[in-house]
C-alpha positions as CSV (number, residue, x, y, z in Angstrom):
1,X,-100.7,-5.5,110.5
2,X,-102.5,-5.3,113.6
3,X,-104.7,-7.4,116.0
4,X,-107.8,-5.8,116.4
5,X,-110.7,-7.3,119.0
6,X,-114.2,-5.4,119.5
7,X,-117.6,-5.4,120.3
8,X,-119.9,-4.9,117.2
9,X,-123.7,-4.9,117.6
10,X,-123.3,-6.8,120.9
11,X,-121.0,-9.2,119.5
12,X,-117.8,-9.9,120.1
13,X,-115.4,-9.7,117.2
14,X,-111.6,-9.7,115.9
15,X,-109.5,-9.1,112.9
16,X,-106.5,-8.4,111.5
17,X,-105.8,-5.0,109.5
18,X,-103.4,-2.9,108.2
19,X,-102.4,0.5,110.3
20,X,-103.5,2.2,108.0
21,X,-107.1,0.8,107.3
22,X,-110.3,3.2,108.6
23,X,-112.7,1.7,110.3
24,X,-115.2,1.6,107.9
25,X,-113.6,-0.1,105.7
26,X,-112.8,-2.7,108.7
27,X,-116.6,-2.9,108.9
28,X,-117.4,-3.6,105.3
29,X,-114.4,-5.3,104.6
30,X,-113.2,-7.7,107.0
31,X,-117.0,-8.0,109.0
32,X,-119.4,-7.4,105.8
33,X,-121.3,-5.0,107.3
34,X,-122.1,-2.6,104.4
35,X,-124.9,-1.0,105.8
36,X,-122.1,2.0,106.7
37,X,-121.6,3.6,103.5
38,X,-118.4,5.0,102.0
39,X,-119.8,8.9,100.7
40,X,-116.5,10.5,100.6
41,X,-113.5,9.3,102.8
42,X,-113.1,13.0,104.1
43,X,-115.4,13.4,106.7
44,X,-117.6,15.8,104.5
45,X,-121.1,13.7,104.0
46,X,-122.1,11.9,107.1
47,X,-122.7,8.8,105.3
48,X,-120.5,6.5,107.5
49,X,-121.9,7.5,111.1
50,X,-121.9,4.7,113.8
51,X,-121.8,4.5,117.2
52,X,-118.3,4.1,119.2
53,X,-118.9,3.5,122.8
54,X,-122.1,5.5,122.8
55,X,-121.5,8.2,120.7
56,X,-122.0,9.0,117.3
57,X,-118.7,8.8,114.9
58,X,-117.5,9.3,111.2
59,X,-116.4,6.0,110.7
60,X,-114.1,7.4,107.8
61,X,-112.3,9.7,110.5
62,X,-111.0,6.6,112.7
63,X,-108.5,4.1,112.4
64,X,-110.0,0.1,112.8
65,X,-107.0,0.0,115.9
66,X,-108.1,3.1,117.0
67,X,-111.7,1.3,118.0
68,X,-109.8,-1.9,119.3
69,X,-111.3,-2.6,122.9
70,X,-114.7,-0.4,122.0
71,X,-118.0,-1.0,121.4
72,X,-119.5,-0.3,117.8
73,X,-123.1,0.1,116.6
74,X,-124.0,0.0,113.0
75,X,-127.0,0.5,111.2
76,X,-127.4,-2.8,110.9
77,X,-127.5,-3.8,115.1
78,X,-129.9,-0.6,115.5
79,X,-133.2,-2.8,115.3
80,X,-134.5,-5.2,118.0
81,X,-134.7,-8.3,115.5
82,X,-137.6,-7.2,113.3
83,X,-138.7,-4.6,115.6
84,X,-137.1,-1.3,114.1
85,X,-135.5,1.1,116.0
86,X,-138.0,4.4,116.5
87,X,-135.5,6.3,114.2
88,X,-135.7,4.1,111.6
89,X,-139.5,3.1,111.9
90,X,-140.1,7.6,111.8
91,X,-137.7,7.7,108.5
92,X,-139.9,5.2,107.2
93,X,-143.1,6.2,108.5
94,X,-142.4,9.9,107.2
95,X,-140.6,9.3,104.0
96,X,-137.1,10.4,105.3
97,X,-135.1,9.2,102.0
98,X,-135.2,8.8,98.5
99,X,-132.1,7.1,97.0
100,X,-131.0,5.8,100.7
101,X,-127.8,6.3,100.1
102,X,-127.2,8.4,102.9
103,X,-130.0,7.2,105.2
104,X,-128.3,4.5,107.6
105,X,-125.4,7.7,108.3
106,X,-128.4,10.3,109.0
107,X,-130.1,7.5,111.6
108,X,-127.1,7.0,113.2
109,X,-126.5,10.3,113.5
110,X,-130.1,11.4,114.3
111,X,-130.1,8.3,116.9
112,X,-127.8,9.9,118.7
113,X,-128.6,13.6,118.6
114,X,-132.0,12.7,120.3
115,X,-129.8,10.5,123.1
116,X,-128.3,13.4,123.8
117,X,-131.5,15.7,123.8
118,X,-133.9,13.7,125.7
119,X,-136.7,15.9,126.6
120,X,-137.2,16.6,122.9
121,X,-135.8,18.3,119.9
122,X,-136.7,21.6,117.7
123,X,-136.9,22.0,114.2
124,X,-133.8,24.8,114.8
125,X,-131.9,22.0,116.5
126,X,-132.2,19.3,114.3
127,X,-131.1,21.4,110.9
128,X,-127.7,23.1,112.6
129,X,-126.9,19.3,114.0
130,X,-128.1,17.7,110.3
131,X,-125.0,19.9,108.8
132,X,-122.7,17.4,109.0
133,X,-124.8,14.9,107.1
134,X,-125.1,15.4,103.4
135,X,-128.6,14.7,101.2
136,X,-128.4,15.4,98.0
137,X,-131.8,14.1,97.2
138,X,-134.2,15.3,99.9
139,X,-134.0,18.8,100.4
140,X,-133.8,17.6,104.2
141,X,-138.1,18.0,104.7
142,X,-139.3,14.5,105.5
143,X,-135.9,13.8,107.5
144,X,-136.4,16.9,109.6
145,X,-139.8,15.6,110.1
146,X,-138.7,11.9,110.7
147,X,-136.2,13.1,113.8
148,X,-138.9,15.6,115.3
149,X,-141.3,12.6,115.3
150,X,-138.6,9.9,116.4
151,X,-137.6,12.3,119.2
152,X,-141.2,13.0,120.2
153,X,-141.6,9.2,120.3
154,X,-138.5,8.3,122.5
155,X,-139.0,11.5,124.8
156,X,-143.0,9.2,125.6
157,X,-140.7,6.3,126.6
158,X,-140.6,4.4,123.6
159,X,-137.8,2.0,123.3
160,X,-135.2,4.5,122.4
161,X,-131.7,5.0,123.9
162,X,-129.3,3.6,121.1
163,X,-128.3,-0.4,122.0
164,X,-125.1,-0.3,123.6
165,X,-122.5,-3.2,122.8
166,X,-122.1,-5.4,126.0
């Protein structure tokens, strides 16, 4: 077992978990935040992307002591209160999911991709960095359109830049 002590949506946290425990489980498990989903424990679907100090991560991929000492965003600190974030307020907006299943992965992941594109994104761009996030309802449309709007959005100055932990 291992002492573990982070920053999760802003907040500071700490547990105890086996070695051996990824972090999303951590995050379900010990803090409740099931907003991250488990898809496929692999790496293969996307479905567990958060934020680790900024950047986006396969929570399934990462050991819970391995993110000791870092800051962690979850679907669930991505909103200002009621406010949702622009992601989330485009996926919504422009139909970006059907069973949801895999939508709080594809915002985090989309989140970041336009973080790290901040004059704007492409259609071209947003499919090749989409491939690591699996939908197997959507045929990938409405979220293409949701992160071309988002990014359009956030590139006017909208409140945009993922919320870092403090």
């Amino acid at each position: 077992m291992s002492d573990i002590s982070l920053t999760v949506n802003g907040k500071r946290v700490s547990g105890t978990a086996e070695d051996r425990t990824l972090l999303v489980h951590f995050l379900r498990e010990n803090l409740g935040l099931t907003g991250t989903h488990v898809g496929c424990d692999t790496s293969q679907c996307g479905a567990c992307v958060i934020h680790v100090d900024g950047k986006a991560v396969k929570s399934c991929t990462m050991l819970a002591v391995q993110a000791s000492g870092s800051s962690v965003v979850t679907i669930e600190g991505l909103a200002d209160g009621a406010d949702l974030h622009p992601v989330q307020a485009a996926f919504k907006e422009h139909h970006g999911l059907q069973c949801g299943f895999c939508t709080p992965g594809m915002i985090m992941a989309a989140t970041d991709m336009i973080n790290r594109h901040p004059e704007g994104l492409d259609e071209a761009t947003v499919r090749a960095e989409l491939e690591g996030n699996i939908c197997r309802c959507t045929g990938y449309h409405n979220i293409v359109k949701a992160i071309l709007a988002a990014s359009e959005t956030m590139a006017k100055g909208a409140r945009g830049k993922a919320k870092q932990a403090a």
